[in-house]
N, C-alpha and C positions, 0 to 999 in steps of 0.2 A: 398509231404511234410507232414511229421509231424503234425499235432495238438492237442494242448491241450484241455483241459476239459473247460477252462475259455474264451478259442476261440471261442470253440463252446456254450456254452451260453450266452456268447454275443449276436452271432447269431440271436441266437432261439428269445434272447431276440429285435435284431434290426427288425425280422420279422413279434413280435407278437406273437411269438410259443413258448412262454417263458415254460408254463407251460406242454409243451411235452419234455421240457430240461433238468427243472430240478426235479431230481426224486422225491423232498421230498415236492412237492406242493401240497398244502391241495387239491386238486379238482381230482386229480387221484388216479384210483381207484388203489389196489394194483400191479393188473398184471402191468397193467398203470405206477406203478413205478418202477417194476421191469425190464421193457420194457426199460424207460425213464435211466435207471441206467445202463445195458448194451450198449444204445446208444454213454453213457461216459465212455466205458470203462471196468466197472465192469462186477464182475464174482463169483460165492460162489463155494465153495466146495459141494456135493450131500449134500442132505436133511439126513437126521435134524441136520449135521453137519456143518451147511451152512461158522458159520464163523470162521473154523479152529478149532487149537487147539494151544497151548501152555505151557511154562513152568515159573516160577518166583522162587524170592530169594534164592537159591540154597545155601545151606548149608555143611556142610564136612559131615553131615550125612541122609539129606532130603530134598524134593523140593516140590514145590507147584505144581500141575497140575491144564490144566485150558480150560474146552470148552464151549460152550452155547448151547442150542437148540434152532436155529431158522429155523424152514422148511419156513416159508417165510419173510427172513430179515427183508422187512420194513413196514408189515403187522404192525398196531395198537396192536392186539391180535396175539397171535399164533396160530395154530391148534393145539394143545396138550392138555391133561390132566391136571387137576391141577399139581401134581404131575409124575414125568415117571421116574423109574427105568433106573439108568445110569451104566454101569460096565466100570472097567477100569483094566488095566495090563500093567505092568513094568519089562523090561526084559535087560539084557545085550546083545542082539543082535537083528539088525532091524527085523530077522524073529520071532523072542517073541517066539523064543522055548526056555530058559534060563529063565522062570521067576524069580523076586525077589520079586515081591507082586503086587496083584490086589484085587480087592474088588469092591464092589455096593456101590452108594450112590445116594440119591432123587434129582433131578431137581425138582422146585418148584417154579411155575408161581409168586409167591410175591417175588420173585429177579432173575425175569426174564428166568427161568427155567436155570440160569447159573450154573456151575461148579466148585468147588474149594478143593480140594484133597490135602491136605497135608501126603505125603509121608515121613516117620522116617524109620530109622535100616537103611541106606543105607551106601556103603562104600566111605569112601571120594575120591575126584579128580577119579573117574569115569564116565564113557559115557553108558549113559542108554537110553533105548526107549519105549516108550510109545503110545495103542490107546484107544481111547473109543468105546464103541458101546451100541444102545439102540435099541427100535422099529424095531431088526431086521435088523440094518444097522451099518456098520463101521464107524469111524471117521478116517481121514488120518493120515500118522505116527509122532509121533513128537520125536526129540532128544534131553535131555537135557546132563546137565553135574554137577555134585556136586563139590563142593568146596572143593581144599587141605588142608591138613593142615601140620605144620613142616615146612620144607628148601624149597622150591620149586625154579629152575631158571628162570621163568619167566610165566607172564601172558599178554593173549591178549584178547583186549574188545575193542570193540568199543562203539559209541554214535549217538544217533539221539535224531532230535528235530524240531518240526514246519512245519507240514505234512499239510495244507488247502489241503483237495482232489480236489478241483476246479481251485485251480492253476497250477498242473501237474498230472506226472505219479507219481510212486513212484521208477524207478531204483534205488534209492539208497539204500531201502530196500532190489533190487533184487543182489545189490552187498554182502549188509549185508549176507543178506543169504548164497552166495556162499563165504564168507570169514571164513578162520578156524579160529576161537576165543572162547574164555573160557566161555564170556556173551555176553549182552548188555544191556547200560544203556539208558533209553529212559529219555530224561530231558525236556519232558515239553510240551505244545499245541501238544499234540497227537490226537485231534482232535478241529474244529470251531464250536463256538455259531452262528456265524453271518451269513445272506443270503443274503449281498451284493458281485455283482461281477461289478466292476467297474464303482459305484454308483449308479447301475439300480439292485433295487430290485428283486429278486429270488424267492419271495412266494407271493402271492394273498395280499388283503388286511388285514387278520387274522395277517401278520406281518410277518417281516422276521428272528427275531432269533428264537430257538428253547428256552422251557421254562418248560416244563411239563417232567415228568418222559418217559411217551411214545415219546415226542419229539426229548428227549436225545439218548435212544433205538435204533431208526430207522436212528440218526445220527451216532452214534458209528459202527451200523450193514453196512451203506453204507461206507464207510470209510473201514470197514474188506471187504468192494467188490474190493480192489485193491489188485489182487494176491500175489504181490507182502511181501505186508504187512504182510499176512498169510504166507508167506514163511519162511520172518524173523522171525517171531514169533516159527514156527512150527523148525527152524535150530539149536535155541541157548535158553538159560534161559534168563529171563532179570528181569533186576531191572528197578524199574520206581519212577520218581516222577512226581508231574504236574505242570501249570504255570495257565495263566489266562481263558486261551479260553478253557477248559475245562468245564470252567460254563460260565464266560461272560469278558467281556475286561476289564484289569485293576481294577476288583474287591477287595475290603475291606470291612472289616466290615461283622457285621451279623443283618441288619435292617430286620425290620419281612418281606417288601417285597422277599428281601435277602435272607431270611434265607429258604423259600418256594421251591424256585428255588435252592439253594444251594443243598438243600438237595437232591433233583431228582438229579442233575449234578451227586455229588458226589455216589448216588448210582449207576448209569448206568456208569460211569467210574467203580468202583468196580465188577458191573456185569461183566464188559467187558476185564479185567487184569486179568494176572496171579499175583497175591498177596493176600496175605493171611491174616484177621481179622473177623467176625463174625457181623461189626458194619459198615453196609456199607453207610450210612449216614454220619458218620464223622468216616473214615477210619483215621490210624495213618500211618502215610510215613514215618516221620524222623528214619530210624535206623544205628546199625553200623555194618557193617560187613568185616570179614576175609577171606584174597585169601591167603592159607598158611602163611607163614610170612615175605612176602613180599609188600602186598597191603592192606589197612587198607580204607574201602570202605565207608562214611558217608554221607548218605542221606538226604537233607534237602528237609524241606517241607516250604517253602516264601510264600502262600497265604492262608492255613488256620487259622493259629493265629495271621497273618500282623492287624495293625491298621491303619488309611489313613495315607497318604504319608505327607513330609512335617511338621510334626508337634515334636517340641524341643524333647518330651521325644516319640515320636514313636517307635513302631517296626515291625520289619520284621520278625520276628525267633518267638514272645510272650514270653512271661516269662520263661516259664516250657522248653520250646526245646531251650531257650538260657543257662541254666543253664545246661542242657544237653551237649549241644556242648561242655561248659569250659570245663563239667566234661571230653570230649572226649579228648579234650587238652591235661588235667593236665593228665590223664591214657593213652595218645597214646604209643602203641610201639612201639619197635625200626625197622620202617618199612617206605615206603614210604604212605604219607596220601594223600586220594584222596578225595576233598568236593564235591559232585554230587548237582548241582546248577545250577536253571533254570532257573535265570535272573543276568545280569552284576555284577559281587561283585566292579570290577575294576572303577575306580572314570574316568566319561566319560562327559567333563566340555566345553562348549561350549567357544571360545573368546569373550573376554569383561564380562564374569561372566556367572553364572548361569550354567544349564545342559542339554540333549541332552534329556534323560528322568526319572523324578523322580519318577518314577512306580519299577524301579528297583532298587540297595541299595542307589543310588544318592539321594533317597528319606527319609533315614534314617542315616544319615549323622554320630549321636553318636550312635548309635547300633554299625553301621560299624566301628568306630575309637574303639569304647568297645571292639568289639570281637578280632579288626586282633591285638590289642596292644595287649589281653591275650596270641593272640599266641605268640608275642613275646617275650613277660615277661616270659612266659611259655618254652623258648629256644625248641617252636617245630622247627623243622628240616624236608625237605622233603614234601613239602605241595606243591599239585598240585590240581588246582582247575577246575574243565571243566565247561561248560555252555553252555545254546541254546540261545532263542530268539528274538535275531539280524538278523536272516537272512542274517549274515554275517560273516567272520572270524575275529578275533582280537585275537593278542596275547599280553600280559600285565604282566610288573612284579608288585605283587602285594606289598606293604608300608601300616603300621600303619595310616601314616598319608598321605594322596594323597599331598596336597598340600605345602608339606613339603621337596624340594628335596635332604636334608640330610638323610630323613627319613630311614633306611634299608630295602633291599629287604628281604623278608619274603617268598616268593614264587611267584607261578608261574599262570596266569587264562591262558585256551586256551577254546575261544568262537567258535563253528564250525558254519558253514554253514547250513541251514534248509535244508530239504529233499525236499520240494514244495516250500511253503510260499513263495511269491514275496518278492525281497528283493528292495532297491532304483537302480535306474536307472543308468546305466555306466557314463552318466552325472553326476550325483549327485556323486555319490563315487569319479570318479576322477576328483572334484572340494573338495569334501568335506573330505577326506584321509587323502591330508595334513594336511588340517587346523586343523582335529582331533589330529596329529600326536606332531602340534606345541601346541596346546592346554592341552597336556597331555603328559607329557615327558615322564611317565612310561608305553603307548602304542609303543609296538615294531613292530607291524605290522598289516595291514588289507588288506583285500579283500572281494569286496563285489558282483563280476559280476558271482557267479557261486552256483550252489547246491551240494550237499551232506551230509558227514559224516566223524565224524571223527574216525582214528583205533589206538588205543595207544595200544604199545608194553614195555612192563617195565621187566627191570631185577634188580639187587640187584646192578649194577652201574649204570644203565641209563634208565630216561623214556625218548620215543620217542613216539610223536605226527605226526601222516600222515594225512595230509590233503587230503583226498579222494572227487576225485568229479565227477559228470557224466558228458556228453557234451551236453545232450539236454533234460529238465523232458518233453518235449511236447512229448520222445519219451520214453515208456515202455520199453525196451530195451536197452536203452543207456548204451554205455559202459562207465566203471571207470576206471578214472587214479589216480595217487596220484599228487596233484598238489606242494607239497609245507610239508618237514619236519624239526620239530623243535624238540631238545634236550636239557633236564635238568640234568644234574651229578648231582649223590646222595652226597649227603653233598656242594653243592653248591648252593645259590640262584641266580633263572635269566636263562633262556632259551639262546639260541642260535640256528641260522637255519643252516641247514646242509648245507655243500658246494655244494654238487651233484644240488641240488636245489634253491638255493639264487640267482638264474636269473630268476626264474616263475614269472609269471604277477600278479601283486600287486597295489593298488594303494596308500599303503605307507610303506614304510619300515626305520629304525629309522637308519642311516647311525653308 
């Protein structure tokens, strides 16, 4: 039988052998954690390309590349130079006899000895390939792809979201991988602060989240030890944004505690993406970009300008990336809009008042009535909104005003499944489905007993959303099926599920 990562430290931990389980406890030595990390699992690519390689933001004319040097993952220090001479080469075929450009650039211990390569001159909607090599050693091949531009008939991409590596494998990265798509958009806890596993602490008494710059490091480099992960990465470009676990739960604000630990998170994410800025302390997320002219891709970033939740004049977006958005609005073109959004936009309102959680826009109640009315006033058209978080699937037509059910449908949220992250219990969801369902008129559908991702396939009359999911994350291997598609006609607001599939197991569908 199968087991998972969280099964087995459990284990470790009901025996006492807590700290042979998990790799990232202060008391072992490195090999010690490298030992303790293949025990669960993990696996790096050869030295000094241990964690992969990558591609980001992909443009109609260039792309970001993206490796790290860590010969030993989750070493404190590396073994390396200040500095090491890194080369790289871009070619139109996987044997890089075709090149298009390559070049040297410094890896450099004060950001991790990481990678970031901004590639220009390239030709749009083309499939190019890419390695690095330093120290006399290769790095494995990575494939990206550049962005169309003009008429194109259709784009496909999928999404992932909410990876804890101690709760599973990652199959659904290894589906990712082997799926043909144009990207992929990662929305959010792409990796955990926390080192509880099922309320029995994971590290010694020094504490169980991670909090320091090195802390951050050895967590992001254990997490690239699921091959799978590195597969995805190495298969497709990808855009990214992030959510809370990236630095720590439900965070707001920049209190000087805050701001110490902020700052490490957000570097060692930066080290560890393909995305490209110079400012890896407070990187910039929100952007907008073009898949020919047919997908209009806009990225939001909800936790670095957010102010606390609940409060009259709050926000989620901050001032400057809210004014941003309208402007996106008022200039969209005549395409279909995609909002890449890492927590609930959709009004999710418990019986007898109140909400299920205001960490997400439930928390911001006039932001959110401000923004989605500008889109209406603004006669946008074509608004599809994805999200992670939940651990679970919901699909929602989105309303100016939730509470309102004259209000017009404006568009469309479809919230996918986590790739790991435990989601509530088959108990819970089929008690708690309905009630969500009766609670909230404009939820069309949930499911919450399974993992995955989702594959959206969009032409110039219809996006379609496939819910992809594995059978088992205790098992690295698991195969994918689609469990469940839904469709939106271009110039119509409001989804609908496809016939082929409106009998898969659900535990609420809106009759």
């Amino acid at each position: 039988m199968s087991v998972n990562r969280r099964d087995l430290l459990r284990a470790a931990a009901a025996t006492g052998a807590l700290g042979a389980a998990w790799p990232l406890s202060a008391q072992l030595t490195t090999a010690q954690a490298h030992a303790a990390a293949r025990n669960l699992g993990a696996t790096w690519d050869p030295a000094p390309f241990t964690l992969g390689v990558a591609s980001g933001d992909p443009g109609p004319d260039g792309i970001l590349l993206w490796t790290r040097l860590a010969p030993e993952p989750l070493a404190n220090d590396q073994p390396l130079p200040t500095t090491v001479d890194v080369d790289w080469v871009l070619a139109t075929d996987p044997e890089l006899s075709n090149k298009i450009a390559q070049g040297q650039t410094e890896a450099d211990a004060s950001t991790g000895h990481s990678v970031h390569v901004p590639v220009a001159g390239l030709e749009p909607n083309t499939r190019y390939y890419y390695r690095f090599s330093a120290q006399g050693k290769e790095s494995r091949l990575g494939r990206t792809k550049t962005a169309p531009t003009g008429a194109i008939p259709s784009v496909r991409f999928a999404s992932a979201n909410c990876q804890a590596w101690h709760d599973g494998f990652y199959a659904a990265h290894r589906g990712i991988a082997a799926e043909d798509l144009d990207f992929v958009v990662h929305l959010g806890d792409y990796m955990y602060e926390h080192g509880q596993v099922g309320g029995t602490p994971i590290r010694d008494h020094e504490g169980p989240e991670v909090h320091t710059l090195t802390d951050y490091r050895r967590r992001h480099a254990l997490y690239k030890g699921d091959p799978s992960l590195r597969a995805a990465h190495a298969a497709h470009p990808w855009f990214l944004t992030w959510d809370d676990h990236e630095v720590v739960n439900d965070y707001s604000g920049t209190s000087k505690p805050l701001r110490k630990r902020r700052a490490a998170a957000y570097q060692a994410w930066w080290e560890h993406m393909p995305v490209r800025g110079d400012t890896p302390a407070t990187p910039q997320i929100h952007q907008r970009r073009m898949w020919g002219d047919l997908l209009e891709l806009t990225v939001l970033d909800l936790r670095q300008y957010r102010s606390a939740q609940n409060l009259p004049d709050g926000t989620i977006l901050g001032a400057q990336q809210k004014s941003w958005l309208k402007s996106t609005v008022d200039t969209a073109p005549d395409a279909w809009r995609c909002w890449v959004n890492s927590i609930m936009l959709s009004q999710l309102a418990k019986q007898g008042g109140g909400y299920y959680f205001t960490d997400q826009w439930d928390g911001f109640l006039a932001e959110r009535k401000e923004v989605l009315t500008h889109v209406h006033d603004a006669g946008l058209r074509d608004l599809v909104v994805i999200t992670g978080d939940w651990h679970s699937a919901f699909v929602d037509d989105i309303r100016p005003d939730f509470d309102n059910a004259h209000s017009p449908v404006i568009g469309t949220e479809f919230t996918a499944h986590s790739v790991a992250s435990g989601a509530y219990s088959p108990d819970w969801n089929q008690t708690n489905g309905p009630i969500m369902g009766k609670a909230n008129p404009h939820l069309k559908y949930f499911e919450g007993n399974r993992y995955g991702y989702d594959v959206y396939e969009v032409t110039p009359q219809r996006w379609s959303t496939h819910m992809r999911v594995i059978g088992d994350r205790r098992d690295p291997n698991s195969p994918v099926s689609t469990l469940t598609t839904f469709h939106v006609d271009r110039g119509v607001a409001g989804s609908y599920e496809d016939p082929a599939t409106i009998g898969s197991p659900a535990q609420y569908r809106r009759a």
